[in-house]
Structure formats: structure tokens, C-alpha cells
VEXMI-113033 format. One record per residue (C-alpha): residue number from 1; x, y, z. Coordinates in Angstrom, 2 decimals. Layout:
// residues N
n, xx, yy, zz
NUM, X, Y, Z
...
END
This chain:
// residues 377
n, xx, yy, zz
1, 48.01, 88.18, -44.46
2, 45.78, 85.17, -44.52
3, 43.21, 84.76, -41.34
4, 44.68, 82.67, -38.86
5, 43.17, 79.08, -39.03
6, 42.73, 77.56, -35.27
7, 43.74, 74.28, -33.88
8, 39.91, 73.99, -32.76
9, 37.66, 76.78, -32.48
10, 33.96, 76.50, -31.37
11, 31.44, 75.50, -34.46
12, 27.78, 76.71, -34.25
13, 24.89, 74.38, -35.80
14, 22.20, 77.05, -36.24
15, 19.85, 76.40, -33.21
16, 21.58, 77.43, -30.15
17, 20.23, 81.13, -30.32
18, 16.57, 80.20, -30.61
19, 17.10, 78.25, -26.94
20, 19.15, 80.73, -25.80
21, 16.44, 83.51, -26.89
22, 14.18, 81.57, -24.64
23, 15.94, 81.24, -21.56
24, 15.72, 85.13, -22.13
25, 12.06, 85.44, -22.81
26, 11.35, 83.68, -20.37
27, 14.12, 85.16, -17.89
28, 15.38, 81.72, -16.69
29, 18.97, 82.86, -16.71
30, 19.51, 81.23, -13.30
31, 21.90, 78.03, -12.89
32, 18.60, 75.79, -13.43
33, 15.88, 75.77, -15.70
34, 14.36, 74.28, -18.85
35, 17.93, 74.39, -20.44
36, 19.85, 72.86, -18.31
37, 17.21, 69.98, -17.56
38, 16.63, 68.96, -21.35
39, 20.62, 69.48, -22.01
40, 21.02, 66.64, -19.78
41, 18.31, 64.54, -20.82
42, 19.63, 65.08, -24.46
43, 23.02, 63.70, -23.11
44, 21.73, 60.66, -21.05
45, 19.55, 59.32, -24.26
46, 22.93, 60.01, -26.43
47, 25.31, 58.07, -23.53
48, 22.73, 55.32, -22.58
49, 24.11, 52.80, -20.79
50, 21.88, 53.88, -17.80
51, 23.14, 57.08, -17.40
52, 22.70, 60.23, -15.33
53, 24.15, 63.50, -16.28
54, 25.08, 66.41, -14.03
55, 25.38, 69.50, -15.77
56, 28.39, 71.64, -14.45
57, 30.22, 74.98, -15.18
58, 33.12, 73.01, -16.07
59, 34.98, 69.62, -16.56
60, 37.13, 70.49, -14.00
61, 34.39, 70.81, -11.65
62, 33.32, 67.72, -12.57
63, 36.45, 66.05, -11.72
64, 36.42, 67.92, -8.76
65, 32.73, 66.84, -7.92
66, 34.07, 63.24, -9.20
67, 36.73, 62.75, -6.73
68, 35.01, 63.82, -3.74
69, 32.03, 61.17, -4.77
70, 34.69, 58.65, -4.48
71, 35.54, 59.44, -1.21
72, 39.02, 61.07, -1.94
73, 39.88, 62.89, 1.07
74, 43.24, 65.05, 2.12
75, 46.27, 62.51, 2.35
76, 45.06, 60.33, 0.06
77, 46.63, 58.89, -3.07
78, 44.77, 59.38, -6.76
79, 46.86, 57.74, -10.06
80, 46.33, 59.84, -12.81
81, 47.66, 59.59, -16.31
82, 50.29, 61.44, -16.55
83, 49.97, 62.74, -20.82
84, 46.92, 64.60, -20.25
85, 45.92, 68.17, -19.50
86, 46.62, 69.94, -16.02
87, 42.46, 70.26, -15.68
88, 42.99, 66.13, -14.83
89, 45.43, 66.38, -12.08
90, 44.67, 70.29, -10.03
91, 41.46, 68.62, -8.20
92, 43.73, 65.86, -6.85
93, 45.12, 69.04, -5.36
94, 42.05, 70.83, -4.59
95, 41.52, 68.17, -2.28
96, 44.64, 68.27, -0.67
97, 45.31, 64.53, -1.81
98, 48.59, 63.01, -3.79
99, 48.84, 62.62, -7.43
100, 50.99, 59.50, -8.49
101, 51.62, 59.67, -12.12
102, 51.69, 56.62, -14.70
103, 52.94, 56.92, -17.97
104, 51.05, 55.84, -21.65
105, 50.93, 52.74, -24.14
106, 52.25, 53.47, -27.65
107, 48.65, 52.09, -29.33
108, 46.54, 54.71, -28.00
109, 48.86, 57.16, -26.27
110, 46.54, 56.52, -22.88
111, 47.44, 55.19, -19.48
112, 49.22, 52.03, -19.49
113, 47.71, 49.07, -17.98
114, 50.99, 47.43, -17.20
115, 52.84, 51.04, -15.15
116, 49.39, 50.88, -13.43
117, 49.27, 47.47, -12.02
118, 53.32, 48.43, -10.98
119, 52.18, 52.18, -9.46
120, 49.18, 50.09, -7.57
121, 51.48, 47.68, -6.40
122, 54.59, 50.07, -5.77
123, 51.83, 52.25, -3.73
124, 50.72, 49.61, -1.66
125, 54.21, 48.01, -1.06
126, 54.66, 51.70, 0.86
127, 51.63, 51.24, 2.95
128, 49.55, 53.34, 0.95
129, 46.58, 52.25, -1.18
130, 45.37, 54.85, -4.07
131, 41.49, 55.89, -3.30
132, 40.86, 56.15, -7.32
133, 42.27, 56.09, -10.64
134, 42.04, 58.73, -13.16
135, 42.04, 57.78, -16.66
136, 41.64, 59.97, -19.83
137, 40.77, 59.28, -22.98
138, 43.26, 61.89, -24.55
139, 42.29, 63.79, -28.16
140, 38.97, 61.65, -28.26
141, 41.28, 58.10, -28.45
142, 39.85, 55.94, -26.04
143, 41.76, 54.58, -23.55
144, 42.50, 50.54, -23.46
145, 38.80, 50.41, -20.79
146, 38.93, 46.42, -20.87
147, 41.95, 46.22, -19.37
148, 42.51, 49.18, -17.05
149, 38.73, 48.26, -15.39
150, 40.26, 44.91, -15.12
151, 43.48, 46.19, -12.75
152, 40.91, 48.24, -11.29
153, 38.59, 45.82, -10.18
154, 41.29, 43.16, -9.06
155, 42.39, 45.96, -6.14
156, 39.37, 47.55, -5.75
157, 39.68, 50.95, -6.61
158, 37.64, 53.08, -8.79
159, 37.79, 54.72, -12.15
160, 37.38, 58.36, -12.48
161, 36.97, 58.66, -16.35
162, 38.33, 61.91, -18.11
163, 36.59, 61.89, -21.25
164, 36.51, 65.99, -21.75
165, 38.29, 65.33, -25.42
166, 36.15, 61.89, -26.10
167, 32.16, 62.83, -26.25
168, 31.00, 60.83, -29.53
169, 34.09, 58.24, -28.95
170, 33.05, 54.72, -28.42
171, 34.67, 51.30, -27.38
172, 33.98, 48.23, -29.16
173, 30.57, 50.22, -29.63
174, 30.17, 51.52, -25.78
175, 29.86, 55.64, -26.01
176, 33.09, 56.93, -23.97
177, 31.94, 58.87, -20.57
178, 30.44, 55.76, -19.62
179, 33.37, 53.41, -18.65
180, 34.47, 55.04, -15.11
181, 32.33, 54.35, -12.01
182, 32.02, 57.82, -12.50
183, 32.81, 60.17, -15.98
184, 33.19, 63.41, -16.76
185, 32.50, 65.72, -20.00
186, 34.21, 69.36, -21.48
187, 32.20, 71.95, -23.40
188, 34.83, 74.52, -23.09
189, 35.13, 76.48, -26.46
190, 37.30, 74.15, -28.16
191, 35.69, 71.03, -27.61
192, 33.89, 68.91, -30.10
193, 30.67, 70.85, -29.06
194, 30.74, 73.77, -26.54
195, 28.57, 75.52, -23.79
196, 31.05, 78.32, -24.66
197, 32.23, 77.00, -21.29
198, 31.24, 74.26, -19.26
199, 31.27, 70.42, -18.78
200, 28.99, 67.36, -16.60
201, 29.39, 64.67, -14.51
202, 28.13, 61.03, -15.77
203, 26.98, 58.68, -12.39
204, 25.21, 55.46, -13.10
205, 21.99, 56.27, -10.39
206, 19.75, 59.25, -9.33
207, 21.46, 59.31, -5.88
208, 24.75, 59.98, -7.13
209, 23.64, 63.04, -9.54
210, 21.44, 64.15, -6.85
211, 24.50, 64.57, -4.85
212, 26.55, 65.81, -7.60
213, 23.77, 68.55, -8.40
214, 23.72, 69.45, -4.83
215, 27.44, 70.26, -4.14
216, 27.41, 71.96, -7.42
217, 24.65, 74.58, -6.31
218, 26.68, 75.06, -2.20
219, 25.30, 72.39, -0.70
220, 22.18, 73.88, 0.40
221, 19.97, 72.35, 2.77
222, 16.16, 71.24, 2.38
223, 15.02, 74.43, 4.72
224, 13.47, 77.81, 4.53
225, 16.43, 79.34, 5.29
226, 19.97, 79.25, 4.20
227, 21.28, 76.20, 5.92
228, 24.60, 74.63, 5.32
229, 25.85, 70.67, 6.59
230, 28.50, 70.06, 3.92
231, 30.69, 72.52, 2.13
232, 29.45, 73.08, -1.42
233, 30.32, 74.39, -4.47
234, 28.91, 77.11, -7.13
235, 29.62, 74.71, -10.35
236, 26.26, 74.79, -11.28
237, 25.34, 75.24, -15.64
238, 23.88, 78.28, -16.25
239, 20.22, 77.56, -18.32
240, 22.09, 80.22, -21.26
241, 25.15, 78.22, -21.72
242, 22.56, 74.84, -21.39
243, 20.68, 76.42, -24.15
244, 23.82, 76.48, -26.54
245, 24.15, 73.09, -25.43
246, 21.09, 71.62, -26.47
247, 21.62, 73.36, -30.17
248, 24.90, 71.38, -30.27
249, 23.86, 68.29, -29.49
250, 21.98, 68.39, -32.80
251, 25.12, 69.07, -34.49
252, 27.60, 66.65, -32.58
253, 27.47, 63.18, -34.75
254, 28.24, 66.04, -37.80
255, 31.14, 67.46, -36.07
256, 32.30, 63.88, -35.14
257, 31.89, 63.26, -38.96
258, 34.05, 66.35, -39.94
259, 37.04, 65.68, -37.59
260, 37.55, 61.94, -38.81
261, 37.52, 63.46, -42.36
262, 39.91, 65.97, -41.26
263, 41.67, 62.98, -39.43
264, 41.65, 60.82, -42.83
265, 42.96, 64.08, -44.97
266, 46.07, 63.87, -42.73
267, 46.70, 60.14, -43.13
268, 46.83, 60.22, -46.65
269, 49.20, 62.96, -46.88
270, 51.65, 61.61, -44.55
271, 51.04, 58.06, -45.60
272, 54.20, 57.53, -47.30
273, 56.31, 59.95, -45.72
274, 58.90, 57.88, -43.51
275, 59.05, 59.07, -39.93
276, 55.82, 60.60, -39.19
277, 52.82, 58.77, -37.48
278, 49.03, 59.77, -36.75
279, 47.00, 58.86, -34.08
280, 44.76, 56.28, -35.65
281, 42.47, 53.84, -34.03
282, 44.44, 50.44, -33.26
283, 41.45, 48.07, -34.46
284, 38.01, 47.67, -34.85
285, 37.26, 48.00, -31.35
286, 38.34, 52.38, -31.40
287, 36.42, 54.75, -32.51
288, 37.50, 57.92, -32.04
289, 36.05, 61.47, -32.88
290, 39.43, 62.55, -33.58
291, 39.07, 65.86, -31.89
292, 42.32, 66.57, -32.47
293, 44.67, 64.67, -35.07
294, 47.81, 64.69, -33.65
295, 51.30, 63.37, -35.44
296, 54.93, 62.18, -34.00
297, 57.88, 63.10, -36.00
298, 61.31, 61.12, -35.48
299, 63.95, 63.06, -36.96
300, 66.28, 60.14, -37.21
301, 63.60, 58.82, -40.09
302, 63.03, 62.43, -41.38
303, 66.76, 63.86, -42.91
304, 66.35, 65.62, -39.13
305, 62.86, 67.27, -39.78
306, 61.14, 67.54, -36.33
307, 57.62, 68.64, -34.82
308, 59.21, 71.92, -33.83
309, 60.23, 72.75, -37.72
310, 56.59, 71.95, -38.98
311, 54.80, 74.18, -36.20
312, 57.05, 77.02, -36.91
313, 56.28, 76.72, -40.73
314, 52.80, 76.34, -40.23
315, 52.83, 79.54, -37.71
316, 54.60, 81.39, -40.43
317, 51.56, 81.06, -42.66
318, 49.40, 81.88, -39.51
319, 48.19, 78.37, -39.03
320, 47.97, 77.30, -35.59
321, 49.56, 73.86, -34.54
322, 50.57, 72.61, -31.12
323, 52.99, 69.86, -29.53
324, 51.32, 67.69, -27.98
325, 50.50, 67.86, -23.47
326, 53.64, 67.93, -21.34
327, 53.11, 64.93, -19.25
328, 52.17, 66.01, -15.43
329, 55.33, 64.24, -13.84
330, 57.64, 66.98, -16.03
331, 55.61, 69.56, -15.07
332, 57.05, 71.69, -12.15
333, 53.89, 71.88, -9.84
334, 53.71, 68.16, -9.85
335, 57.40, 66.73, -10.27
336, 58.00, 65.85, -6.51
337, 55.18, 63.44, -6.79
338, 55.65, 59.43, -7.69
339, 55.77, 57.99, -11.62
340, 55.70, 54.82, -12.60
341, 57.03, 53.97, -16.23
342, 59.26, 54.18, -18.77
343, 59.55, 57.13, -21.36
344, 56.27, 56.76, -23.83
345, 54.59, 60.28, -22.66
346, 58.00, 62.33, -22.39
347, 59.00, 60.95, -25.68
348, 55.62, 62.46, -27.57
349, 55.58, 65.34, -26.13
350, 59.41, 65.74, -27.64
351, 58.10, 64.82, -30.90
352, 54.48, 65.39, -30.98
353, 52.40, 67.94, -32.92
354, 48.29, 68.80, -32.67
355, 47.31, 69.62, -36.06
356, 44.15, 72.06, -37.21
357, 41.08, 69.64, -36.45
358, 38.12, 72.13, -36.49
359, 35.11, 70.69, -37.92
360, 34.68, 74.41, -39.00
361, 37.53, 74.20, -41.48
362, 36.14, 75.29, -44.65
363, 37.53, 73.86, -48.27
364, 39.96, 76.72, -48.64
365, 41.70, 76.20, -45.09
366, 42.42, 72.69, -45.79
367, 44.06, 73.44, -49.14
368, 46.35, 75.61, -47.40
369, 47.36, 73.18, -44.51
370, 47.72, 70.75, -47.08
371, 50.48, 73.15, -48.83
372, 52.37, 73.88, -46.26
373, 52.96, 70.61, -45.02
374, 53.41, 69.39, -48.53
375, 56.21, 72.40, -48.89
376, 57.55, 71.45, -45.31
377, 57.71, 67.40, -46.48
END
């Protein structure tokens, strides 16, 4: 049997042991340290923009983190896009607020700016008026940021951005993470570079990551003793997993590089197959890392070929494929709660498909995916 090739599985650059063997010799193993404070500093001077980076044991701590910066409190409202991962939508939940779903654009597959002027206005129309907005830039494609900070801004609520799949993404040349009033970043293990697991919060001043940094590590006070004002957190980066960091960052514009190829390899073989679409950039104004590539299938264009027949040939041949997120308003923890649009997001998840995307994929992996969905077309 041939080894099972992953949908994305975490790629090494070389240099992550020799920080990691420091944080050893020098037993800083603690959730602070030399690690953790050049990590971020690597990931500031890559964002720009006049950023501040909070490194944190995960995105979803981040969000958490995120949300609670904004002020969301218990009975509150939060939109969220509804095609994105569950990680976007559980701290709404956390906090004991509301999610209220909105569905995606065809271009980009991200929130769209028309169901979220509608949700805003439906929401107020009820007496309610949503405390933030979280928008995600979903398999590194950013999201349309002109004109969702434009709604935004014309009813004054903030933008929580979700940019766990986008680091290395930009917007008519602006680095994704850096769009929100607040952003938020993934290294879990199948990221486009990984901590093995963890993620950070992007703020736009020292005050706000001093905060950040200070609910991450349970809000402890400035005293000799253990003293305690606020509740706090433990989502803190451990200087270990901050010293894998740092060797990825000198690997991330090469990973970038090797998903678009692995992007472009899967344009030109479905390029003049009928039926089946990639995600690709819209215009000049995208770029995305592609960290995954992810197809539709309409079986009405297809002799009745669907998503579900190519991941169960691909799984034959031990080749890992996925459909694409089930939007949050179908899921069953969430369907009570409000959605505003029409059927973009339940439509690709019915025909969507995440293909391999590692930038680990060596020659002999892609000539195999290649042959199988050549067989399959």
C-alpha cells in the first residue's frame, strides 16, 4: 500500500530544533522567554502595518481573547461567517453571547457584504445591535476587507478578523491579520507554518497586547502575592513551541510559494474539464497562500460526477481529501441561532472538496494525485 498523502501536514524548515535546543539549555520552558518574545517580533516586522502580536496557545484563544477586547459580554450579539470552522463561532459561546450567522459571496467564498448589511439591519430592527463582526478569511482567500470594513464602519461595530488559514495572504498588497480592529493567527499542525499547536492575537497598540498578554497568563496582578481583579486565562505560548515558531517563520514565504504551485498544478488539470471550479483569486487585488486548494463539482455539468465520488477514489489510493466546512447555521449546536442569506455556503459544502495542499508534497505524491484525478475525470 502506498503511504497515505495528507490534506496538510506540518513542514519543518531545518532551524526550529536549534531554538528549541535553547529554550532547553537554557531551561526557559516557561510560557515566556526569549522564544516567545522574538517569535512575535519576527511576526510584527512580517505584518507591519503597526502591529502588535500576542503570542497564544491557540487561535481559538485568540478569538476568545479577541472578543472580550471588544467588549462582548453575555447577551450580546456577534455575526460570524457562517462557512468557516467551529474554532470561529465556540468563543461567541464561551462568552455566553449570540452567534447570528451570514452566509458567503461566490468570488471568494467569504462573508457577504450584502447578507451583512441585511443581518445588521434585521438585528437592529429587533432591538438588538451586534457588539462585533467576525470575519474569516477561509483557506488563505481573503475576504472582500474594502467592503465589509465599509458596513462596519457605517454602524459602528468592529471587526474581529479570523485569519488562522490566511498568514502570508495579502489584499491589494496589505498582509491579511491586519484588516480587523483586532486579528487573529493559527499555528496548529496543519497550518501554513505551525507551533505544533498554537496561534496570536494582532492589536494595533501596546495597551491592547498588554492586555491581551495579561488575560492570557490569569490575569495576575502587579503584587508580591497572587492577586486576582479580573478573571484570566492560561493561553499563554510556551517559549518551546515559540522556538519552532521562529524556525518557521524563515520558511513561511517558501511554503506560501509551494501551495500556489500546488494551487496552479490543480488549475491546469481541471482547466478544461466542464463542471469543476478552483478557488482562485478574483483579480489583482487577492493574493492568497492557497493553504488549501479547494474545488466545487456540479454534477449536472459532470455526466453526474460529484465531490463525494472523487474523495472516495482518492481515499481508495490512500490520499486524503475533504469536503469543504459545514456552514455553522447547519450545524446542530448552532442551528437555533439567526442567518441571514441565501444558499452560497450550504451549496459548497454539498459540492465542495479540499484537495492535498502540503507544501511538503514531494514530486512523487503529486504524480499520483495527478493520476487519480486524471482516472476519476
Amino acid at each position: 500500500m502506498n503511504n497515505k498523502i495528507w490534506l496538510s501536514s506540518p513542514h519543518m524548515g531545518g532551524t526550529e530544533q536549534k531554538y528549541v535546543q535553547e529554550a532547553f539549555d537554557t531551561n526557559w520552558v516557561a510560557p515566556l522567554g526569549p522564544n516567545v518574545t522574538a517569535f512575535e517580533k519576527s511576526l510584527e516586522e512580517y505584518l507591519g502595518d503597526g502591529t502588535y502580536v500576542g503570542a497564544l496557545s491557540s487561535g481559538t484563544a485568540a478569538l476568545h481573547l479577541g472578543l472580550i477586547l471588544l467588549g462582548v459580554k453575555a447577551g450580546d450579539e456577534v455575526i460570524c461567517q457562517s462557512m468557516t470552522f467551529s474554532a470561529s463561532a465556540n468563543p461567541i459561546m464561551y462568552l455566553g453571547a449570540h452567534p447570528v450567522f451570514v452566509d458567503s459571496e461566490k468570488e471568494t467564498w467569504n462573508m457577504c457584504p450584502e447578507s451583512l448589511e441585511d443581518a445588521i439591519k434585521g438585528r437592529i430592527s429587533e432591538g438588538k445591535n451586534p457588539k462585533a463582526i467576525i470575519a474569516v478569511h477561509l483557506y488563505g482567500m481573503p475576504y472582500k476587507a474594502e467592503a465589509i470594513r465599509s458596513i462596519a464602519d457605517k454602524y459602528g461595530i468592529p471587526v474581529l478578523e479570523d485569519s488562522a488559514e490566511a498568514l502570508g495572504s495579502t489584499y491589494k498588497g496589505q498582509k491579511c491579520g491586519t484588516f480587523g480592529d483586532i486579528g487573529i493567527l493559527s499555528f496548529n499542525g496543519n497550518k501554513i507554518i505551525t507551533t505544533s499547536g498554537g496561534g496570536a492575537i494582532v492589536v494595533k497598540n501596546s495597551e491592547l497586547k498588554d492586555k491581551a498578554v495579561f488575560l492570557s497568563t490569569q490575569a495576575r496582578d502587579n503584587a508580591p502575592h497572587y492577586q486576582h481583579s479580573e478573571v484570566g486565562y492560561n493561553y499563554r505560548m510556551s517559549n518551546i513551541c515559540a522556538g519552532i515558531g521562529r524556525g518557521q517563520m524563515e520558511v513561511l514565504d517558501n511554503h506560501v510559494q509551494y501551495r500556489r504551485e500546488m494551487h496552479g498544478l490543480y488549475v491546469k488539470l481541471f482547466s478544461n474539464t466542464p463542471g469543476i471550479t478552483v478557488l482562485s483569486e478574483p483579480n489583482d487585488d487577492y493574493f492568497s497562500n492557497h493553504w488549501l486548494s479547494a474545488i466545487v463539482i456540479d454534477p449536472a455539468q459532470t455526466g453526474g460526477k460529484t465531490r463525494e465520488d472523487l474523495r472516495l477514489k482518492m481515499e481508495e489510493h490512500n490520499i486524503e481529501s475533504r469536503p469543504l466546512w459545514k456552514p455553522m447555521h447547519m450545524q446542530p449546536v448552532f442551528e437555533k441561532y439567526p442567518y441571514y442569506g441565501g444558499d452560497v455556503s450550504s451549496k459548497l459544502f454539498e459540492n465542495g472538496l479540499c484537495l492535498p495542499s502540503g507544501s511538503n508534497l514531494t514530486e512523487e505524491e503529486k504524480v499520483r494525485i495527478e493520476k487519480v484525478i486524471s482516472d476519476f475525470l
